[in-house]
Z-matrix of the N, CA and C atoms (Angstrom, degrees):
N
C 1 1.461
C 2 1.530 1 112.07
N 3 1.463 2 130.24 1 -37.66
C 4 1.569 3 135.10 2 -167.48
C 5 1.490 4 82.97 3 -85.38
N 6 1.312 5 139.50 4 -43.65
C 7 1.417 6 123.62 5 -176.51
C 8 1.641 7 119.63 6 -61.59
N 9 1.479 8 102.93 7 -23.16
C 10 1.149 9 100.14 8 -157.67
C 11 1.969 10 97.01 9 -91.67
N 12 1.228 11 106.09 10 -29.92
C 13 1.087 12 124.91 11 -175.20
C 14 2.062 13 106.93 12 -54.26
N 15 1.702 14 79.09 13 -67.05
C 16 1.476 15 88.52 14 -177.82
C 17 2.183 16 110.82 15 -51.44
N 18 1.311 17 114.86 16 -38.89
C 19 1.308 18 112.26 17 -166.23
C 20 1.799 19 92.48 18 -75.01
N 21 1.183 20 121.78 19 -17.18
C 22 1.490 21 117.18 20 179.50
C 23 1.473 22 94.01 21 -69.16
N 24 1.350 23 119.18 22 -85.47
C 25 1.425 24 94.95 23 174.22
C 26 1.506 25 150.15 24 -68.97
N 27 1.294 26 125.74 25 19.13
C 28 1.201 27 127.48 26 145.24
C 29 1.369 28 107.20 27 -66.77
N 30 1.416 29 132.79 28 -15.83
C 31 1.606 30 119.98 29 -169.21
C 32 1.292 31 115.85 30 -115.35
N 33 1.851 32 96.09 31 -5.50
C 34 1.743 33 99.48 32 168.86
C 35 1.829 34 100.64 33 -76.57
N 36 1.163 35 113.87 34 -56.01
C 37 1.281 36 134.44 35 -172.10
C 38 1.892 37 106.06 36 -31.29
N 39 1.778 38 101.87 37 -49.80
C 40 1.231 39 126.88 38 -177.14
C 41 2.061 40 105.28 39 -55.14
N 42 1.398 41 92.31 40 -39.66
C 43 1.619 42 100.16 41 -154.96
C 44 1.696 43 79.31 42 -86.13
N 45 1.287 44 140.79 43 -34.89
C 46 1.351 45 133.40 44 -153.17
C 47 1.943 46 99.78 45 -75.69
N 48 1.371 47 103.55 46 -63.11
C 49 1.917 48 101.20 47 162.84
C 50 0.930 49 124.54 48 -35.96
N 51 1.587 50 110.18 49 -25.67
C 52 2.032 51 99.36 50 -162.74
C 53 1.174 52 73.70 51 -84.92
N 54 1.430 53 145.38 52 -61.27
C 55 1.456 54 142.40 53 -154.43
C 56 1.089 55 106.10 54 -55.95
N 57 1.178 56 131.00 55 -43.50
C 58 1.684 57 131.00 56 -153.95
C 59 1.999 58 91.23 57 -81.15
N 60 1.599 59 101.24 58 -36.85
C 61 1.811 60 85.60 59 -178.25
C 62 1.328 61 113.61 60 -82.64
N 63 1.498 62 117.94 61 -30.36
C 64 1.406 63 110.56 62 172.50
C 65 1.140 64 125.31 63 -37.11
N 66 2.153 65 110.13 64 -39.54
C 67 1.594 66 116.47 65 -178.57
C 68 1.756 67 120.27 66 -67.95
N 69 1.423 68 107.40 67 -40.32
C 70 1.012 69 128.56 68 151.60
C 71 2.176 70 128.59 69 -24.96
N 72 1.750 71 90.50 70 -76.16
C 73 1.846 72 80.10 71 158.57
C 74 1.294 73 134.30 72 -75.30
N 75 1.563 74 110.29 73 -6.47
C 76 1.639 75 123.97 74 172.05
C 77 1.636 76 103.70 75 -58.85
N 78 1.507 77 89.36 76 -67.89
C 79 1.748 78 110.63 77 -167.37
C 80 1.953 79 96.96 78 -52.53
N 81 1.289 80 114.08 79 -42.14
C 82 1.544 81 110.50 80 -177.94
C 83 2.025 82 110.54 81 -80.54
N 84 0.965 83 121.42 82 -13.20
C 85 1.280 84 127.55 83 161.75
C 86 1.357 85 106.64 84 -48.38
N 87 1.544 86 99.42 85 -84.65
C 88 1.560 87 132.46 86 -176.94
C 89 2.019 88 96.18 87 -30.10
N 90 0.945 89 112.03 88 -70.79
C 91 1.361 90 123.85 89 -166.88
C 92 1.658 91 112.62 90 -65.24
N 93 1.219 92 104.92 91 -11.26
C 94 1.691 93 111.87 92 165.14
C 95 1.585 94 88.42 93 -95.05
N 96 1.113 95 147.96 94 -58.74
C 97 1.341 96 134.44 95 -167.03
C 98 1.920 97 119.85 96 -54.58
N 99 1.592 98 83.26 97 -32.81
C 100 1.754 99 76.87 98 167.95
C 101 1.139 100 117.99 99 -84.68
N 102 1.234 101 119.58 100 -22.88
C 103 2.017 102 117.89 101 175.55
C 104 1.415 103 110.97 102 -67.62
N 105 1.639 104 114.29 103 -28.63
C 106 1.409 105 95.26 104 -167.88
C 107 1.716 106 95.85 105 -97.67
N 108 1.339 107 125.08 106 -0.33
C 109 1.724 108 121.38 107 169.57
C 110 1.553 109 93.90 108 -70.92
N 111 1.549 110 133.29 109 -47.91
C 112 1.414 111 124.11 110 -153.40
C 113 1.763 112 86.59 111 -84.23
N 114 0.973 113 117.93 112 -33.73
C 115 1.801 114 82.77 113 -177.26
C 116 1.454 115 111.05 114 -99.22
N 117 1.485 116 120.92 115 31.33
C 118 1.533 117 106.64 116 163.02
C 119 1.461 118 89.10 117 -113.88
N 120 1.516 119 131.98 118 -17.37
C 121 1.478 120 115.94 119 166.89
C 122 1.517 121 99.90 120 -71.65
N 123 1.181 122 144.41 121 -14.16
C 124 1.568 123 132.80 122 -167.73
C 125 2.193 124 103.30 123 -97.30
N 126 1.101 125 87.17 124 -23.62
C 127 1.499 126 102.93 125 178.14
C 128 1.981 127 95.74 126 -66.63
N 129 1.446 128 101.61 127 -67.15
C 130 1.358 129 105.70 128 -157.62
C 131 1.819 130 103.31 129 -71.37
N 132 1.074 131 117.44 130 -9.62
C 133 2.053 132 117.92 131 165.45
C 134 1.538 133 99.05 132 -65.30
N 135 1.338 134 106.09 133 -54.54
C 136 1.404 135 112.17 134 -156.93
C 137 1.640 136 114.46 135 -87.82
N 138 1.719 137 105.08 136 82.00
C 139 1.376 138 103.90 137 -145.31
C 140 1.952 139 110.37 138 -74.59
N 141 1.470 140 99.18 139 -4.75
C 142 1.958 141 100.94 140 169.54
C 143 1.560 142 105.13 141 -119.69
N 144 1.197 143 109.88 142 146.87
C 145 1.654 144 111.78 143 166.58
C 146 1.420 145 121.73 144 -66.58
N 147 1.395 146 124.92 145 124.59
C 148 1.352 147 124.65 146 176.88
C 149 1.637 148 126.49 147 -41.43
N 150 1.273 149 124.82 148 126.30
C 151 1.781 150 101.27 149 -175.35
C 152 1.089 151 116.72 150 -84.81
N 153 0.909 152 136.33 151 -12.44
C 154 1.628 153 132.80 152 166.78
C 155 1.871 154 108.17 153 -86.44
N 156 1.327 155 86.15 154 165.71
C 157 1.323 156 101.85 155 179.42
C 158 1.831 157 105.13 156 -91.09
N 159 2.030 158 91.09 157 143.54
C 160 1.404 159 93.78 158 -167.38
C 161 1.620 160 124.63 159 -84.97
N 162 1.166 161 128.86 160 156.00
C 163 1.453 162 130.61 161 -178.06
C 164 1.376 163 119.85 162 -22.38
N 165 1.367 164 106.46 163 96.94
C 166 2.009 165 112.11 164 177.99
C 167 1.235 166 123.89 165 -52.45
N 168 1.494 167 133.68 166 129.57
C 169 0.954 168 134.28 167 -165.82
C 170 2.099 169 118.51 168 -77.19
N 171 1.296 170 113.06 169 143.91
C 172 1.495 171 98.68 170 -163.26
C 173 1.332 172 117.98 171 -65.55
N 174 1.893 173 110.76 172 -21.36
C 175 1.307 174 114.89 173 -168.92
C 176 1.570 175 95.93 174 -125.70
N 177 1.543 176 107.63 175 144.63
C 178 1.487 177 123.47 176 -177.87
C 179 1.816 178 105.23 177 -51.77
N 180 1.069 179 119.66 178 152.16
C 181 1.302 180 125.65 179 172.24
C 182 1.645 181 111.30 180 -170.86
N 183 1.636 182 104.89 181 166.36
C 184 1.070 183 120.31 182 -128.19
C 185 1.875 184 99.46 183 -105.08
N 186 1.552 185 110.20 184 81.22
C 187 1.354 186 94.63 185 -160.57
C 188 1.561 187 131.23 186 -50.47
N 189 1.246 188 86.65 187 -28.45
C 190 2.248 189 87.86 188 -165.62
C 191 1.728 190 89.11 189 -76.99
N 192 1.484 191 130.31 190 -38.53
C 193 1.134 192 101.59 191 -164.97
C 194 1.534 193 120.04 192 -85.44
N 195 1.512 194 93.47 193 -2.52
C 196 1.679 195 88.61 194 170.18
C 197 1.614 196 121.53 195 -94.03
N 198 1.434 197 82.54 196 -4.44
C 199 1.906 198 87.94 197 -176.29
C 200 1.776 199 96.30 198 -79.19
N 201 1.317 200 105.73 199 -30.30
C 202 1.353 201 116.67 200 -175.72
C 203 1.853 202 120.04 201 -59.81
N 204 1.407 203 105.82 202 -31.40
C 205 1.651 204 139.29 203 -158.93
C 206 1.587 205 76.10 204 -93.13
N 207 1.392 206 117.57 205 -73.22
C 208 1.350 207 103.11 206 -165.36
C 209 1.591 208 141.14 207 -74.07
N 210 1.445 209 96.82 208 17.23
C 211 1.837 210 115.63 209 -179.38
C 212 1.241 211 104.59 210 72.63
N 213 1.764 212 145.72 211 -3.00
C 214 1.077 213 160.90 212 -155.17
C 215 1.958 214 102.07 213 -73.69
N 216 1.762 215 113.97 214 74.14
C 217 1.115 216 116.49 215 172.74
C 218 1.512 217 118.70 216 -90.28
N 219 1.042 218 120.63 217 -3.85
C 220 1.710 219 94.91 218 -172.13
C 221 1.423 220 109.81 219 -105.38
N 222 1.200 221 119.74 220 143.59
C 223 1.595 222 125.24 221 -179.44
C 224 0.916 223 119.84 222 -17.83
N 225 1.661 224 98.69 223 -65.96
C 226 1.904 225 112.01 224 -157.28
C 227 1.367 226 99.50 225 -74.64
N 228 1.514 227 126.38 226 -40.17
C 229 1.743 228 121.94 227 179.87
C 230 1.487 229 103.25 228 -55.43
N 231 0.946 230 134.69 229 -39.61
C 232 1.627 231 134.06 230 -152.28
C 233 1.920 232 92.96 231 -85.90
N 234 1.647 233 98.45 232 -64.33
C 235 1.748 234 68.50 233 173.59
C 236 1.663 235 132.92 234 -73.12
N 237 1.164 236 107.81 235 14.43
C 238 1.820 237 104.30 236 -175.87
C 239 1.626 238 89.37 237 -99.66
N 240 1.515 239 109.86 238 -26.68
C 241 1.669 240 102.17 239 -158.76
C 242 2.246 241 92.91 240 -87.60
N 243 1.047 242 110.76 241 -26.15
C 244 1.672 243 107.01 242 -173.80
C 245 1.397 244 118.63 243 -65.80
N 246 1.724 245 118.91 244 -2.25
C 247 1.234 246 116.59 245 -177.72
C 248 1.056 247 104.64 246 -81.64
N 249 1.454 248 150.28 247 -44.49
C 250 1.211 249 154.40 248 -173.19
C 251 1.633 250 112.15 249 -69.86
N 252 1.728 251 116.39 250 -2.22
C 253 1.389 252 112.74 251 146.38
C 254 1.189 253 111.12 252 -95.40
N 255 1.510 254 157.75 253 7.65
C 256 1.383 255 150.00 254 177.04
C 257 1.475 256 109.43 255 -91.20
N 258 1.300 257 118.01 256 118.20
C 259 1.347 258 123.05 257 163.07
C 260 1.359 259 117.93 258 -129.61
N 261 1.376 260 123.71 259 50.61
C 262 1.242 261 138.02 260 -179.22
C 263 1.731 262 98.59 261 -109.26
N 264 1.352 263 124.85 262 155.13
C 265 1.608 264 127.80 263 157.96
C 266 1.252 265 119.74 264 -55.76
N 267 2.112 266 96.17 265 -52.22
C 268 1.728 267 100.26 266 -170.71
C 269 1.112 268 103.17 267 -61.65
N 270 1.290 269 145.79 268 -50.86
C 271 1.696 270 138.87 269 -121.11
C 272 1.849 271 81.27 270 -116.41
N 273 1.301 272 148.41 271 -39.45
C 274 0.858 273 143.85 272 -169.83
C 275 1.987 274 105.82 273 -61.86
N 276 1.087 275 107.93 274 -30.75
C 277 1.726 276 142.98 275 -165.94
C 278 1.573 277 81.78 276 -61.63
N 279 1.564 278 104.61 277 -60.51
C 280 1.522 279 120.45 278 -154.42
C 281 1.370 280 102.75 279 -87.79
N 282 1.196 281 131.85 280 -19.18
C 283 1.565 282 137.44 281 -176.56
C 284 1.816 283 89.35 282 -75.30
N 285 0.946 284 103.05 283 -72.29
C 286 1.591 285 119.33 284 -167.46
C 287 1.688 286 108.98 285 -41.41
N 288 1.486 287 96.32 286 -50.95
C 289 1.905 288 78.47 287 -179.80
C 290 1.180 289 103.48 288 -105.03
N 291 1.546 290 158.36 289 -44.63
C 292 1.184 291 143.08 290 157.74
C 293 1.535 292 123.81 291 -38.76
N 294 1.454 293 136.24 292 -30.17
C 295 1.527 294 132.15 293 177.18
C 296 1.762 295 107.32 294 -16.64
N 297 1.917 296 114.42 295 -71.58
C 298 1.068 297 124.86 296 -109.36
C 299 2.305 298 69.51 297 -90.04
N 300 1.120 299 99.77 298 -39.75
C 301 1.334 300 96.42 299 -167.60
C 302 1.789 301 122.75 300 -75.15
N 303 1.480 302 88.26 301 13.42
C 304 1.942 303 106.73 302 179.15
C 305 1.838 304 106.98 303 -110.50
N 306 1.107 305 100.15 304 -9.44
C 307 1.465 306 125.75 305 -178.47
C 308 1.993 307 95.93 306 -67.20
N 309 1.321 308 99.91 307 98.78
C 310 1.926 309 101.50 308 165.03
C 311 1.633 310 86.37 309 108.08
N 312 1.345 311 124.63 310 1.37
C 313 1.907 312 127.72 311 -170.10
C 314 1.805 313 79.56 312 -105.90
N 315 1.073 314 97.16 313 147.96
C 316 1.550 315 121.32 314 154.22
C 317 1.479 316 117.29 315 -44.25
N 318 1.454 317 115.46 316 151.34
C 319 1.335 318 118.24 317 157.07
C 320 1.424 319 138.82 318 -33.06
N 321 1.561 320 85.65 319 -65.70
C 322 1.745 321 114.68 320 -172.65
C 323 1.591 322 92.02 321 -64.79
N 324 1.269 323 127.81 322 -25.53
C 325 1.467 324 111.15 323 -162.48
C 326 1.460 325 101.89 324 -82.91
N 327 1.605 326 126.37 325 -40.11
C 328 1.009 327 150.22 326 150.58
C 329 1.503 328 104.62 327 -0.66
N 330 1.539 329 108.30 328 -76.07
C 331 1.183 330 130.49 329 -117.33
C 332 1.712 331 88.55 330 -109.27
N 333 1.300 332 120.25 331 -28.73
C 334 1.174 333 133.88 332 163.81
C 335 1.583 334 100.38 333 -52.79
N 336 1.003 335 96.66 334 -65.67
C 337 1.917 336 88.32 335 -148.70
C 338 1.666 337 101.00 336 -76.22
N 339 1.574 338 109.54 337 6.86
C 340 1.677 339 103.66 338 158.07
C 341 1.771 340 99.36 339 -88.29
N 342 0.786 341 123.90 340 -35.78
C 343 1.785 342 129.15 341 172.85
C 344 1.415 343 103.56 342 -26.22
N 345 1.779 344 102.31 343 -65.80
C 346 1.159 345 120.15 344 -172.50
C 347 1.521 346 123.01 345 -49.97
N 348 1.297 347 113.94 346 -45.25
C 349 1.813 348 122.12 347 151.20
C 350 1.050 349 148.78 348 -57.34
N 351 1.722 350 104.70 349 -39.32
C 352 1.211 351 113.26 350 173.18
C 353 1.253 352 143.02 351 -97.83
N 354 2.231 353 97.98 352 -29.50
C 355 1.301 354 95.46 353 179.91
C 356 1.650 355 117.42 354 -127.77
N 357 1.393 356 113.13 355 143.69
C 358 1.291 357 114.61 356 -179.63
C 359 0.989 358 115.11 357 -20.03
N 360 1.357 359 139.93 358 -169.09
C 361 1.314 360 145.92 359 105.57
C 362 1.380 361 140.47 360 -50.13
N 363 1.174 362 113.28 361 -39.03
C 364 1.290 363 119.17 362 150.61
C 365 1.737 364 133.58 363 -52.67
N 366 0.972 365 103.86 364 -34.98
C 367 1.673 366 111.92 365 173.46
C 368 1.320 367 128.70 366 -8.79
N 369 1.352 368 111.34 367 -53.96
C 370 1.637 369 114.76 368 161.87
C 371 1.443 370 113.70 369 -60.10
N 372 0.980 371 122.74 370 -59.23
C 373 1.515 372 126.25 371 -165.18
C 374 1.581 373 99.77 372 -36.21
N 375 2.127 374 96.80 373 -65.14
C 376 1.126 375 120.35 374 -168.29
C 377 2.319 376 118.02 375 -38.10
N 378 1.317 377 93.85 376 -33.05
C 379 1.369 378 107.79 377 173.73
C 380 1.339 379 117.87 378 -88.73
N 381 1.642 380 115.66 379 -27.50
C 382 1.694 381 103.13 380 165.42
C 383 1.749 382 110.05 381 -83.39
N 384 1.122 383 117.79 382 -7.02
C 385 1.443 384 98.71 383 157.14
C 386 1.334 385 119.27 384 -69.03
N 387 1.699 386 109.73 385 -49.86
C 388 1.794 387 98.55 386 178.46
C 389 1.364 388 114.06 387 -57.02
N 390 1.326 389 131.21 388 -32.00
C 391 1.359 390 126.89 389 170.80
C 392 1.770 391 112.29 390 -52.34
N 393 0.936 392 94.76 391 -62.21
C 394 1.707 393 104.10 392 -175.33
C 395 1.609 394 111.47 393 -63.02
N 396 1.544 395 124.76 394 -2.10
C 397 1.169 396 120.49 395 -175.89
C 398 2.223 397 92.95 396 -120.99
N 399 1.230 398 104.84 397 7.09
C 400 1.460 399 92.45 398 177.31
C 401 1.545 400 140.35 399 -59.24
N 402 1.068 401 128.68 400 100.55
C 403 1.320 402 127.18 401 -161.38
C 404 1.958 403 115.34 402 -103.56
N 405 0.989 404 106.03 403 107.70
C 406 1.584 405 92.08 404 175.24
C 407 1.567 406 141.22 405 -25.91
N 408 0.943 407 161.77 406 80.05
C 409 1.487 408 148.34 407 -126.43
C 410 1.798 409 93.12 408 -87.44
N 411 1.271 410 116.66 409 153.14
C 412 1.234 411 128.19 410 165.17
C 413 1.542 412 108.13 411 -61.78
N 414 1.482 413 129.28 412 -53.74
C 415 1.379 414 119.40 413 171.35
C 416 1.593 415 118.96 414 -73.33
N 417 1.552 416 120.76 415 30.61
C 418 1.617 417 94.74 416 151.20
C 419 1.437 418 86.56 417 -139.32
N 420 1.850 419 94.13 418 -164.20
C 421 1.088 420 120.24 419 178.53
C 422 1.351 421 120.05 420 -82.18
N 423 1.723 422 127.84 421 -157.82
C 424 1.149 423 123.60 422 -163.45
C 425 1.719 424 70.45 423 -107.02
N 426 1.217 425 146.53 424 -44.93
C 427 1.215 426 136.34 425 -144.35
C 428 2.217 427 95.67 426 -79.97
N 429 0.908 428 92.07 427 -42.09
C 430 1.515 429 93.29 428 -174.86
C 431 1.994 430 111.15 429 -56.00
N 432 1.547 431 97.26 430 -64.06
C 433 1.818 432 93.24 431 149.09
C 434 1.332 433 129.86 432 -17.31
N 435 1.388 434 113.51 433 -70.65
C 436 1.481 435 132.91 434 -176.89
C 437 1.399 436 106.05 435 -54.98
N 438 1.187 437 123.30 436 -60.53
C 439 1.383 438 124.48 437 178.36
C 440 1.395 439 109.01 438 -64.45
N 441 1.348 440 142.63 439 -29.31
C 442 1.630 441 125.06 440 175.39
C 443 1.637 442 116.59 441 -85.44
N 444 1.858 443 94.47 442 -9.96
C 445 1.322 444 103.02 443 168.32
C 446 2.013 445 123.53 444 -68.40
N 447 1.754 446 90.10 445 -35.42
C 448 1.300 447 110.12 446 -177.27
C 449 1.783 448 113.80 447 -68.76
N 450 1.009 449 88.51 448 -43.86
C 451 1.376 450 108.34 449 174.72
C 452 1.522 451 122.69 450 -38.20
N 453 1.308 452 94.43 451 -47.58
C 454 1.687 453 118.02 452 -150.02
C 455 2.151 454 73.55 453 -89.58
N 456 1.044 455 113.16 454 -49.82
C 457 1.907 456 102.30 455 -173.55
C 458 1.102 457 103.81 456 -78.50
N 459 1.236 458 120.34 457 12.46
C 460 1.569 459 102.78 458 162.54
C 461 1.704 460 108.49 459 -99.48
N 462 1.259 461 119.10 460 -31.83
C 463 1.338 462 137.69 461 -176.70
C 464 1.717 463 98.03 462 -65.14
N 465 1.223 464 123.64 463 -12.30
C 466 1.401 465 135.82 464 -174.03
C 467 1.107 466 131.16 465 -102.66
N 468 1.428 467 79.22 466 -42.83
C 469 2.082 468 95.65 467 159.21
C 470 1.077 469 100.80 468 -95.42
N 471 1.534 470 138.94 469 51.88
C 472 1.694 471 113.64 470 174.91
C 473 1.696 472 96.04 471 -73.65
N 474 1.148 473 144.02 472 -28.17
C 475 1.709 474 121.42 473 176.50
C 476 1.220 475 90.61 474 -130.74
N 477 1.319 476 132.93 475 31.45
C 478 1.500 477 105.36 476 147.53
C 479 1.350 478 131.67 477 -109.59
N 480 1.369 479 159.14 478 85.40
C 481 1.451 480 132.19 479 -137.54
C 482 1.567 481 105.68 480 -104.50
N 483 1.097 482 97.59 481 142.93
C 484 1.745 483 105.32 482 -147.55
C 485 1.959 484 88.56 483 -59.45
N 486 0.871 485 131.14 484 -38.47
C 487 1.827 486 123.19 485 -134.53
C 488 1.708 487 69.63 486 -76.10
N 489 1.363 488 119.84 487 -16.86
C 490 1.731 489 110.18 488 -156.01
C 491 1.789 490 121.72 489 -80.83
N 492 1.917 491 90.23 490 -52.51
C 493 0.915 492 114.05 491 -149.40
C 494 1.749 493 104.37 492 -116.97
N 495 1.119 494 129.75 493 99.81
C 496 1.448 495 136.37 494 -169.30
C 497 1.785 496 109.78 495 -51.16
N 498 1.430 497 125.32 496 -5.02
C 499 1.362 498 120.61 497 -143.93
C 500 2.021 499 83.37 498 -123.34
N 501 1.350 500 118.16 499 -6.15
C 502 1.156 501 129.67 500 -166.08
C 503 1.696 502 104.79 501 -69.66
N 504 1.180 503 132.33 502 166.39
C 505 1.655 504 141.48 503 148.49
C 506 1.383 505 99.17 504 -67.17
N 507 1.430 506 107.42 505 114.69
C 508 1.435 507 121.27 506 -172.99
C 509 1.502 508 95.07 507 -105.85
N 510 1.749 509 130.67 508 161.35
C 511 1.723 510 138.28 509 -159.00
C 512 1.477 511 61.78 510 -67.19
N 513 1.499 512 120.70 511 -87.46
C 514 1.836 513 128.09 512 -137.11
C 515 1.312 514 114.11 513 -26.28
N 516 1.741 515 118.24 514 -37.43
C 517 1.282 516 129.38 515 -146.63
C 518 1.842 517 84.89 516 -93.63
N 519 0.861 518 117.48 517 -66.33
C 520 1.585 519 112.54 518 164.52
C 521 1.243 520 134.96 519 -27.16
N 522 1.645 521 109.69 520 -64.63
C 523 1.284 522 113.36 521 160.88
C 524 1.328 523 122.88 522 -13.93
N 525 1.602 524 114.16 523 -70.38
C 526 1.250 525 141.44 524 171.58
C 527 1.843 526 117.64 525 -50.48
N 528 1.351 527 81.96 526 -42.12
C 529 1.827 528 68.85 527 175.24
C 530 1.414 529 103.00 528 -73.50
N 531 1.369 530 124.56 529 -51.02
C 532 1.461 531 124.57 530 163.57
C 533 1.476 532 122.29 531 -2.04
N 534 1.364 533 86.23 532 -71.79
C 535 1.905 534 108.74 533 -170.29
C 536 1.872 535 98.09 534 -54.91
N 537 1.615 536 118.61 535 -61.39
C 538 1.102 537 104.09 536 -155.40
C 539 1.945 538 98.54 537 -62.79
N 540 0.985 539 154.89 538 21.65
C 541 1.630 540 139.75 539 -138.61
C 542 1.921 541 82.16 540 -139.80
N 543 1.365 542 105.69 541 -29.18
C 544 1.955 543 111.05 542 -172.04
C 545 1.365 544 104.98 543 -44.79
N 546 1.528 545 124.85 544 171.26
C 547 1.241 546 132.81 545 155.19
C 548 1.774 547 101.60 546 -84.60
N 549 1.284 548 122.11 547 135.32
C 550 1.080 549 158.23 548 -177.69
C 551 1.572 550 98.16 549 -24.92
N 552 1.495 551 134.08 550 -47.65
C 553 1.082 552 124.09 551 -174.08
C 554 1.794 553 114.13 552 -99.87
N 555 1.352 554 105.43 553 2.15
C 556 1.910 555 112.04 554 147.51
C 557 1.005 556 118.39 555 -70.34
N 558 1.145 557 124.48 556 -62.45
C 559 1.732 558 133.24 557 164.15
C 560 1.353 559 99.17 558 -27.85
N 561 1.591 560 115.68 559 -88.19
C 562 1.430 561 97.30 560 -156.47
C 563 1.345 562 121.81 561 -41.81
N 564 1.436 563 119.24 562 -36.38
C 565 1.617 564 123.42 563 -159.20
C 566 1.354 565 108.40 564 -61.72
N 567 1.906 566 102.68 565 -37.09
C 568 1.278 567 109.44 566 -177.88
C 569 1.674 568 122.87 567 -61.60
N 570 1.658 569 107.93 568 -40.49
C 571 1.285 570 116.93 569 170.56
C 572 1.855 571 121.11 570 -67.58
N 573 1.530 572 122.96 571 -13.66
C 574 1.157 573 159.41 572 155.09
C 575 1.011 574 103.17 573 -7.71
N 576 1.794 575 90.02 574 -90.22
C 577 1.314 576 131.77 575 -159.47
C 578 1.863 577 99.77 576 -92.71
N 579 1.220 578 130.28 577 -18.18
C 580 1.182 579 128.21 578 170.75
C 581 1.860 580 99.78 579 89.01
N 582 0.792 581 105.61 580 8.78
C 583 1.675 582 109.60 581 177.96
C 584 1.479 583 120.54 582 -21.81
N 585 1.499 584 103.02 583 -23.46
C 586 1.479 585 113.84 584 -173.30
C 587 1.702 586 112.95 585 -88.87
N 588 1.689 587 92.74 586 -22.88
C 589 1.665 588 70.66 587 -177.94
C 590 1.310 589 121.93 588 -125.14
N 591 1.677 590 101.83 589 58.33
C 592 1.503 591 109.61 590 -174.40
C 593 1.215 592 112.23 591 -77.52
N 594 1.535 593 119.22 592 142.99
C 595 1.915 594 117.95 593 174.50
C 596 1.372 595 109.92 594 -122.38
N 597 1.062 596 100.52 595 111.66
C 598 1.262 597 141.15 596 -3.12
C 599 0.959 598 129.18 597 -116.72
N 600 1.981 599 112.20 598 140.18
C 601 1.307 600 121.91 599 -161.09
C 602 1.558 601 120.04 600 -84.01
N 603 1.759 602 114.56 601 125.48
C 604 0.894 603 137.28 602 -168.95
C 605 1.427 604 100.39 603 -124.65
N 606 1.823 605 93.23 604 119.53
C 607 1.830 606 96.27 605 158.86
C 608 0.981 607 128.69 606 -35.14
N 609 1.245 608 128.77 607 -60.08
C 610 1.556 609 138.87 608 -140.54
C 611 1.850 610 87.70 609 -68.35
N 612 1.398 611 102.40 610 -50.35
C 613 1.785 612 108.11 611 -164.79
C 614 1.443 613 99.60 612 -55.65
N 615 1.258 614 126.36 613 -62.33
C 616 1.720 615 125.41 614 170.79
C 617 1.311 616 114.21 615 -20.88
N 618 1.543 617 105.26 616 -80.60
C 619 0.849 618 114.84 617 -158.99
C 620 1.935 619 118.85 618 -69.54
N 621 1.162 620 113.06 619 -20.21
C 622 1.550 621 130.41 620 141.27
C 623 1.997 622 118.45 621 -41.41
N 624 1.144 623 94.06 622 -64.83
C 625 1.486 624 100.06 623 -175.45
C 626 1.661 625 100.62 624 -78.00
N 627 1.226 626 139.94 625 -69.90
C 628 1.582 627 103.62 626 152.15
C 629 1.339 628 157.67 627 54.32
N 630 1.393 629 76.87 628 -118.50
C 631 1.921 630 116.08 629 161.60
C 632 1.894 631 108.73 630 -56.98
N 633 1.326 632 109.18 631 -42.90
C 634 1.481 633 109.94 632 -158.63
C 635 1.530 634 97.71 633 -86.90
């Protein structure tokens, strides 16, 4: 009976997180749907595009994943809206007189020829080393990990999206880098319970079971 009791609530507990995050990507859905209504109503007031490039932001940030955060799909919004993440001279140089003639061009073409300015060639590599060198810190949690882990594959996939592109940072392959970076008694639990070889394997569930 105390066994049975206790595994009842380990599985209420289980069902209460999934709920509490489900509300969580609802509530963050919802809130990308209103950002991207206010800037296609701010698009359609403002019936010409500005020619200069707009007010640079003070701190570096992460364009694709915020274009991503903010539901921000259509070409032409994404490059009018990415100037206000550039705070570099060079690329600001290149925002300013190239903008008007990328206007009716694709994203990727866009987004390329900021590549071309800003980032090495190396760049990817440079981020699967920090991936491959990730170590849990004693001052956080398993969830704080996870998220700089997530982070770092999104910065990896900036044009590749995994469901697409076979050459992408796939959850599984993460997972795993994840696992090796744990303190010694995460790992095991994880290898335990086999966490790794669920089918099909979904982050969110890992990284849920985990945490709990």
């Amino acid at each position: 009976m105390l066994i049975d009791a206790q595994l009842a609530s380990v599985e209420q507990a289980r069902k209460d997180r999934y709920a509490a995050q489900e509300e969580r990507e609802a509530n963050a859905a919802r809130m990308a749907r209103m950002e991207e209504a206010t800037l296609v109503l701010i698009q359609s007031v403002r019936q010409t595009p500005p020619a200069t490039a707009p007010t640079p932001r003070s701190a570096e940030s992460e364009p694709q994943t915020d274009l991503a955060t903010r539901a921000i799909e259509s070409d032409v919004n994404k490059i009018w809206v990415v100037g206000s993440f550039i705070d570099k001279t060079n690329l600001l140089s290149v925002y300013a007189n190239e903008v008007n003639s990328y206007v009716g061009k694709t994203w990727l073409e866009f987004k390329n020829r900021l590549f071309e300015v800003a980032i090495t060639p190396e760049w990817r590599e440079e981020l699967y080393k920090q991936i491959i060198k990730l170590k849990m810190l004693d001052s956080e949690d398993f969830m704080g990990y996870s998220i700089r882990a997530q982070t770092l594959q999104r910065m990896v996939n900036f044009d590749k999206p995994p469901h697409l592109d076979p050459t992408a940072l796939g959850d599984l392959e993460l997972a795993r880098l994840v696992m090796f970076g744990m303190p010694d008694e995460l790992k095991a639990m994880v290898k335990k319970f086999k966490l790794l070889k669920a089918t099909p394997f979904k982050y969110a569930d890992f990284e849920m079971s985990t945490n709990g």
